[in-house]
N, C-alpha and C positions, 0 to 999 in steps of 0.2 A: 362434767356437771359440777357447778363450784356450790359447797356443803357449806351452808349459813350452821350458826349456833340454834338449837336446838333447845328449847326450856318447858320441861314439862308443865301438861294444862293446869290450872290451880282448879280445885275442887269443893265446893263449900257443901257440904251433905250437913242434915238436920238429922238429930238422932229422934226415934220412932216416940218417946213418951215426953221428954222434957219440950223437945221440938229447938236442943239447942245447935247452933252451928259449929261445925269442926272442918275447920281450915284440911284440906290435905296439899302442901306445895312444897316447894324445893325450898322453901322459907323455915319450914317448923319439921320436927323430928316427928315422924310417924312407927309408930309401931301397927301394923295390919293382923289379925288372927284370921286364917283363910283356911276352908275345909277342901278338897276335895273328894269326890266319892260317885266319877264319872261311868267308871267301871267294874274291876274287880280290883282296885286299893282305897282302903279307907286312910285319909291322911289327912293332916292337922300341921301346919305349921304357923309361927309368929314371924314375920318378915318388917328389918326395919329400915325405914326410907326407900325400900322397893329392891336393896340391892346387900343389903345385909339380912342374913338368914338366922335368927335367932335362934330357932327350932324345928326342925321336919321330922316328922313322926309317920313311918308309913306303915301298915298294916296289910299284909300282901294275902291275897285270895288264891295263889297259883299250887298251893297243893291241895286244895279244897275240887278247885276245877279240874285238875288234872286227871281225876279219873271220868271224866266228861267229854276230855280232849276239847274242851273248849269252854268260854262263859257261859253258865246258866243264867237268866237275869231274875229269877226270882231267888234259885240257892246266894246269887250276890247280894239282893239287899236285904237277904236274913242277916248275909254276914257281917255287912253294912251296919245294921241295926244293933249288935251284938259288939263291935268293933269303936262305933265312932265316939262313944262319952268315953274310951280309954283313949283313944290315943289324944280328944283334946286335954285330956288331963295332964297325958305325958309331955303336951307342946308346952303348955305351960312348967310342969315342972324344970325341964329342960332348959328352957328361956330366961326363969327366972325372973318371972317377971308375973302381977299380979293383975286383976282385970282393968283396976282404974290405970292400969298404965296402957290399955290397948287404947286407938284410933278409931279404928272402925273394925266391923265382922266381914270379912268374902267368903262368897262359897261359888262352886261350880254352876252353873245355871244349864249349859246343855253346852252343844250337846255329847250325848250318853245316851245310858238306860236309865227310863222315866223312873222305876222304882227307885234305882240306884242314888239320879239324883236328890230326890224330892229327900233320901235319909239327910243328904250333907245340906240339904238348901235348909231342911226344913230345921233342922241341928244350928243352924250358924243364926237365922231367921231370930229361933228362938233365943237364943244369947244377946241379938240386935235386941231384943224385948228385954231381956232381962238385967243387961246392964246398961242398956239405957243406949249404946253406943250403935251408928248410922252404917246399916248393910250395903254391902255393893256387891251385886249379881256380875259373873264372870260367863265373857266366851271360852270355852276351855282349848281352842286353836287358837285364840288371841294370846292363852297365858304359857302354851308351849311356846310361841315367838318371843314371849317375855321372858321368859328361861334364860335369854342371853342378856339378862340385865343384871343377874344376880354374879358379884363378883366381879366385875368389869363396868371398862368406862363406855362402853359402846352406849351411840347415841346414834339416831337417825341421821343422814338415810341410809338405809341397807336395802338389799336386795334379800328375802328370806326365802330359805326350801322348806317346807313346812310337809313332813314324811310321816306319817303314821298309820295304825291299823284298817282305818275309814276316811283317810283323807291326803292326798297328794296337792300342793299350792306350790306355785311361787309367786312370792309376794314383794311386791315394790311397797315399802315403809317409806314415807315421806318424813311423816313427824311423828310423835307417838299416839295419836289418833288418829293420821291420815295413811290408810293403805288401798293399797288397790292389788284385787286381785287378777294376774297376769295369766296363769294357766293352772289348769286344774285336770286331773283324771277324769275322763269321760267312762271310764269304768270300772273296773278294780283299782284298789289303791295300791300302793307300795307296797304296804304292811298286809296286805291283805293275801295278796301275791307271794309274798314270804312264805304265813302260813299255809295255804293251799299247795305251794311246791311241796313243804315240810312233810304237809300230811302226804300228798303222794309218795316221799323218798322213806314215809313210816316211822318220820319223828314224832315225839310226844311233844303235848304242850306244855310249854308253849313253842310254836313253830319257828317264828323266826332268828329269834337267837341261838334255838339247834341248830337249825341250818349254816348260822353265819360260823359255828363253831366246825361244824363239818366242813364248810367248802376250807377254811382253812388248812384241808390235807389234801385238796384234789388241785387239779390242772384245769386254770381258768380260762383258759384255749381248746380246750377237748373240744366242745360242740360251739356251737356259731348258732346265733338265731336272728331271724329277723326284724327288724325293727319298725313299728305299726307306723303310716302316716297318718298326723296329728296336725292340728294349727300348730303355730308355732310354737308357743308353751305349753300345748296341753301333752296329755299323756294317754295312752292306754295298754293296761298290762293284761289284758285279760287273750288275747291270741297268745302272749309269750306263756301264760300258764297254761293253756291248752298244747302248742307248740312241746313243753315240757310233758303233759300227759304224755301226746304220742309218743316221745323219745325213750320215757320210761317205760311203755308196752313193747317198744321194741328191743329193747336192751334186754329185759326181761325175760323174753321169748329168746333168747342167742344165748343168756346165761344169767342165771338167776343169781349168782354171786357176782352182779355188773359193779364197776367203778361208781360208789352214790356220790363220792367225794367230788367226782369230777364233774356229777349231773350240777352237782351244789355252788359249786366254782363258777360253772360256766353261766348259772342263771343270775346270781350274784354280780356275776363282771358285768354282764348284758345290763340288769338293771340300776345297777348301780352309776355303770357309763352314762345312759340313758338322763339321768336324775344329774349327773354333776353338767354335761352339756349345756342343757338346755341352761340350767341356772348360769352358771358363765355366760351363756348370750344374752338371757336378760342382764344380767352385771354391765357388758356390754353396750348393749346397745340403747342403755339409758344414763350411761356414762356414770354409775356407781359405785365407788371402788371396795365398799365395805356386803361381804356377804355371811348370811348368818343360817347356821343350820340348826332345824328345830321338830320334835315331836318324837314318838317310840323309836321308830327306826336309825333316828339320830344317834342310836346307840348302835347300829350295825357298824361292827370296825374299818368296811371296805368304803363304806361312803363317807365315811369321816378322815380316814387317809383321805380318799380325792379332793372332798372341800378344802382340807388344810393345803393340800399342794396345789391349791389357788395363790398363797401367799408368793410362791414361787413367781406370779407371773403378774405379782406388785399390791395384791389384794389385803387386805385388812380381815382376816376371819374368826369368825366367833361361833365354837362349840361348846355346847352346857357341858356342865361336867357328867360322868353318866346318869347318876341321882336324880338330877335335872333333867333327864331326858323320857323317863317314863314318868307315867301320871305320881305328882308330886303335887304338894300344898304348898310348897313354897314358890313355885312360879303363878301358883292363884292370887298370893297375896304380891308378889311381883304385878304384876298385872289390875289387880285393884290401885294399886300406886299410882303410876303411870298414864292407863290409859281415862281416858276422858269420857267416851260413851259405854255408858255399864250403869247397869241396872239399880236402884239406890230403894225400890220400893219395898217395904217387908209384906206390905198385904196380910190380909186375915187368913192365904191359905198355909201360913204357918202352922196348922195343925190338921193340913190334908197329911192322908196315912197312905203311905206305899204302896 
């Protein structure tokens, strides 16, 4: 496939009271304030031209949840509620940087949890209001693929794995508002999968990253499991976490002090295989040479070794740094830059309440 030059779409957004116009292109320096607060982290960062990070501020809920073993979504958007005028305060102080020098506001638009969101939409909404400056409503699986903008020259088109707690894609990137979606989980996701193994082997949460920290001491050969048929890109991981049920009742029953290391390993290689394949045959078989991996699980160390040893076999690959790979404000305002179809209305339900 021969990669034409690539130039981000220009954006004219009107701000909400004066009703004036503010250029966003690859012509004029932007500075972006983008909230996130899709699930359980409140966070606030200034992002400038889309690929410089001025300020990430994240405010993390994981030992608030942890005695829950999981998100609450009402205890989040108390915390939410409680968390997000600090940390935009710290984006700012950290950036250095004053309001009249902001472009526009972004905030997470969905999906999440509706309490959750409506704190950061309703928080960024009310700033679009207040300093006069034009909102743009963010997909928040659009701004985990943006993630590999920040810091790098990568441009379209890439082929993207897009892995997180509720959502498994690969996604063919054309331009930066032209994708298409190639295969998707039909039932449990990656990340979802992680957790549910975790809670079976009696990790706390959060699951997936014990677990990736466990199999790192087991034999990722120990158990073999089968692998579900799917359309070509799609996925389903929900046999292989039942698959892992059984394995653990029997193990369990022969000796209660079983190898979890090696339960951990071998679920990890299975699905991590799983996940680097298939995205290679898309890369493949639409003649794409650049692939880019993006979302929570993008911090699992076992599928990020695989994508980078794509390079090996001529590839161009782009992984966020870790920061960038769980929910962060700096790939919201990433992604307010760049992408072209996103949300610009503030609406009056700026002071609907959680």
């Amino acid at each position: 496939m021969e990669e034409k030059e690539e130039h981000m779409p220009k954006k004219v957004l009107k701000t909400p009271l004066s009703n004036k116009e503010t250029e966003i292109s690859e012509r004029t320096d932007t500075n972006i304030l983008a909230i996130e607060s899709s699930c359980d982290e409140t966070a606030c960062a200034i992002v400038k031209n889309g690929r410089e990070v001025l300020s990430n501020v994240v405010a993390s809920q994981i030992k608030t949840h942890m005695q829950f073993g999981g998100v609450v979504p009402e205890v989040a958007a108390r915390e939410h509620l409680e968390a997000v005028n600090e940390v935009i305060a710290k984006a700012f102080e950290e950036a250095k940087v004053e309001p009249e020098d902001i472009s526009a506001i972004a905030a997470t638009v969905g999906p999440g949890l509706v309490g959750s969101l409506l704190v950061g939409m309703n928080a960024a909404k009310t700033l679009s209001l207040v300093f006069d400056k034009p909102f743009i409503g963010i997909n928040h699986l659009n701004a985990h693929v943006c993630a590999n903008y920040i810091d790098t020259d990568l441009k379209p088109p890439f082929v993207a794995l897009l892995v997180s707690g509720g959502h498994t894609q690969i996604i063919k990137v054309s331009g930066y508002s032209d994708s298409e979606i190639l295969g998707e989980t039909i039932d449990d996701a990656a990340g979802e999968a992680f957790d549910k193994v975790a809670r079976l082997l009696g990790l706390p949460y959060p699951g997936g990253p014990n677990l990736d920290k466990m199999a790192d001491g087991g034999n990722p050969q120990a158990y073999k499991f089968t692998k579900a048929k799917t359309d070509e890109f799609d996925f389903s991981f929900s046999g292989l976490k039942t698959a892992v049920l059984q394995l653990v009742k029997k193990l369990s029953k022969e000796d209660a002090n079983y190898n979890k290391a090696d339960v951990a390993a071998s679920f990890r290689e299975h699905i991590t295989e799983i996940l680097a394949e298939k995205t290679l045959k898309a890369a493949k078989k639409y003649g794409i040479k650049q692939i880019v991996l993006a979302g929570g699980v993008a911090a699992n160390s076992e599928i990020r070794r695989k994508i980078k040893a794509f390079q090996d076999k001529g590839y161009k690959v782009y992984i966020p740094a870790m920061k960038y790979c769980t929910d962060n404000a700096a790939m919201i305002g990433s992604c307010a830059y760049f992408q072209e179809n996103v949300i610009t209305d503030v609406g009056v339900e700026v002071f609907s309440r959680a």
